[in-house]
C-alpha distance (Angstrom), angle and dihedral (degrees) to the residues before:
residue distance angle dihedral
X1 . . .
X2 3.79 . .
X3 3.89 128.5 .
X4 4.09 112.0 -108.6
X5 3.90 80.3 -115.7
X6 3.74 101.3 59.5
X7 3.75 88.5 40.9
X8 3.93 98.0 55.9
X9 3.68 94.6 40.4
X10 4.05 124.5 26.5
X11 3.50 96.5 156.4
X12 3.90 93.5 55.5
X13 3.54 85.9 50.7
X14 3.78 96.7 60.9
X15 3.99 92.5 36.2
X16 3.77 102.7 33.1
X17 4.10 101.0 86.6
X18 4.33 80.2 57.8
X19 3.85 95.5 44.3
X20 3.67 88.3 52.2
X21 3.63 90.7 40.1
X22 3.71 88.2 54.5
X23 3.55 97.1 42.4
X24 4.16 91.1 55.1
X25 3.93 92.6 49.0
X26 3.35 89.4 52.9
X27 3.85 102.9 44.5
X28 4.35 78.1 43.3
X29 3.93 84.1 54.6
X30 3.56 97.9 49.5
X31 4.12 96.0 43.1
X32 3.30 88.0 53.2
X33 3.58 102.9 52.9
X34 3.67 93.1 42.9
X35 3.70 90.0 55.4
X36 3.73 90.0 43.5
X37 3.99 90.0 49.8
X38 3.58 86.5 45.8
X39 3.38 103.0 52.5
X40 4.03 103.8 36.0
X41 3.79 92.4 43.5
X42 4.04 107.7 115.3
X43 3.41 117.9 -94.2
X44 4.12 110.7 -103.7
X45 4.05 114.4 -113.4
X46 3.73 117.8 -96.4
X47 3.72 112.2 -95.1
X48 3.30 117.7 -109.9
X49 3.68 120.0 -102.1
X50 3.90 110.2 -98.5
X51 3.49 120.3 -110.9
X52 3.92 112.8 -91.0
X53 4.06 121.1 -154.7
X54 3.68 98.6 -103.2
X55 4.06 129.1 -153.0
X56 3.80 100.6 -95.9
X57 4.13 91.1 174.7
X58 3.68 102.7 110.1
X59 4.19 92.6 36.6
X60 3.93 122.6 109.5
X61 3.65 125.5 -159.9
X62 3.82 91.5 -135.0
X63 4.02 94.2 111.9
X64 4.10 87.8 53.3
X65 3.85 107.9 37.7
X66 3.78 89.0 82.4
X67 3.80 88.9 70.0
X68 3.54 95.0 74.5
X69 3.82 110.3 41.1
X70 4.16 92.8 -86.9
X71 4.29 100.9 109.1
X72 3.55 97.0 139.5
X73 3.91 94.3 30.5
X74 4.36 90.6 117.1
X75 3.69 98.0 31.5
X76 3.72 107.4 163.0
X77 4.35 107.6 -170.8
X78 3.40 135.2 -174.3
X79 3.15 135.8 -164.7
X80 3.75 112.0 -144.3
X81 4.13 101.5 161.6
X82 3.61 142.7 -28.7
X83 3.88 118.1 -117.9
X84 3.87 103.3 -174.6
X85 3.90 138.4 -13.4
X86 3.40 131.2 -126.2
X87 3.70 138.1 19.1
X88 3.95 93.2 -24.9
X89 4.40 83.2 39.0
X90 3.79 114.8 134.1
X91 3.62 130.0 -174.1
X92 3.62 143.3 -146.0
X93 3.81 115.8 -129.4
X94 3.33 158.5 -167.3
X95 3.85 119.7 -157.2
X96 4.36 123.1 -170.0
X97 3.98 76.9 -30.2
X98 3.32 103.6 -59.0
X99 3.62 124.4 140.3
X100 3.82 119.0 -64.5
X101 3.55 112.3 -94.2
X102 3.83 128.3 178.8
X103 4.09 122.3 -116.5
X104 3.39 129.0 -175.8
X105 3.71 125.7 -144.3
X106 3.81 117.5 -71.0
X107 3.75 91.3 22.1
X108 3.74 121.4 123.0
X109 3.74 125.8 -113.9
X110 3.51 103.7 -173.0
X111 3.82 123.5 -13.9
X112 3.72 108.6 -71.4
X113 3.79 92.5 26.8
X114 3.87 128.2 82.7
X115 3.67 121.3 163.0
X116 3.48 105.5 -112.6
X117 3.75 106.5 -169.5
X118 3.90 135.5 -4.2
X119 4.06 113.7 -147.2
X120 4.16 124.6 -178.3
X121 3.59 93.3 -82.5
X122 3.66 109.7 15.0
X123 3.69 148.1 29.4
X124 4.10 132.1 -133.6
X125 3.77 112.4 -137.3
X126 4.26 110.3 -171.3
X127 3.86 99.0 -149.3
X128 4.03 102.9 -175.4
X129 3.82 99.3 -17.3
X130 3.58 98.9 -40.3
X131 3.41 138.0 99.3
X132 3.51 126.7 -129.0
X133 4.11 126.1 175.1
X134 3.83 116.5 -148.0
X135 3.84 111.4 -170.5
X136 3.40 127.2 -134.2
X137 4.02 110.7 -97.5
X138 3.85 125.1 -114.1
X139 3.76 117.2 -98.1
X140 3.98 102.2 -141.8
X141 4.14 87.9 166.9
X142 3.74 116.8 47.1
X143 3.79 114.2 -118.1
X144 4.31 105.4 -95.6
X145 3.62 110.7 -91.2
X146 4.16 92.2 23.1
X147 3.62 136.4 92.7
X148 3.55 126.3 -153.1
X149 3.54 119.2 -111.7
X150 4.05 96.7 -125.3
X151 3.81 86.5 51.6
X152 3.97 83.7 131.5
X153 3.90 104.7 -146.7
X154 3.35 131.2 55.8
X155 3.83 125.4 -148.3
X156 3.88 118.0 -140.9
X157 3.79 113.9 -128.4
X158 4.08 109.5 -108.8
X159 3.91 130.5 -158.3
């Protein structure tokens, strides 16, 4: 007698073992190229660190205020002398404490202010189309190595 299996299926019996043989070569093909895909793929680029609150005290806005019209927004200026007055004036100062630096009239300070005039005691600045006039501070100590004119006495020279 026959086994139910040979009965309902002769030809699987004769071409079975090379179905199955099939089928495992390629399930064999496929693992290994998956593995082999897996494993030789490059590796993906770090991912950047996220971005962590940072300390802003300390941090001015003065490199971005330009962006949006306001140049001369913080302008700290200081007047360290007067050179000449009038149309030909210039003036020695002191801009957002840097170094002093001499201008003439008409030149600009910062962008959005020009100095616009320099008078005997005082200058005009034109920040954004309108004038302003900063005068020239007090001296209450005489600058080192000068004496002030109203001093009052004079000392005679002695050998």
């Amino acid at each position: 007698m026959r086994a139910p299996f040979q009965q309902a299926a002769p030809w699987f019996v004769q071409r079975g073992p090379g179905i199955l043989q099939a089928a495992s070569a390629l399930a064999l093909a496929a693992g290994i190229g998956l593995w082999g895909a897996l494993l030789l793929a490059p590796r993906p680029a770090p991912v950047p660190p996220a971005l962590a609150a940072a300390d802003t005290q300390g941090h001015g806005v003065d490199s971005v205020i330009g962006w949006f019209g306001g140049g001369s927004a913080r302008l700290r200026l200081t007047i360290v002398g007067l050179i000449a007055s009038g149309r030909d004036g210039a003036a020695l100062l002191s801009i957002n404490g840097a170094p002093p630096r001499a201008y003439h009239v008409g030149q600009t300070l910062v962008p959005g202010v020009i100095l616009s005039d320099v008078l005997p005691g005082a200058i005009t600045i034109e920040q954004d189309g309108l004038a302003e006039d900063i005068a020239m501070p007090r001296q209450h100590a005489p600058i080192e190595g000068f004496v002030p004119a109203d001093a009052g006495t004079t000392r005679p020279h002695s050998n």
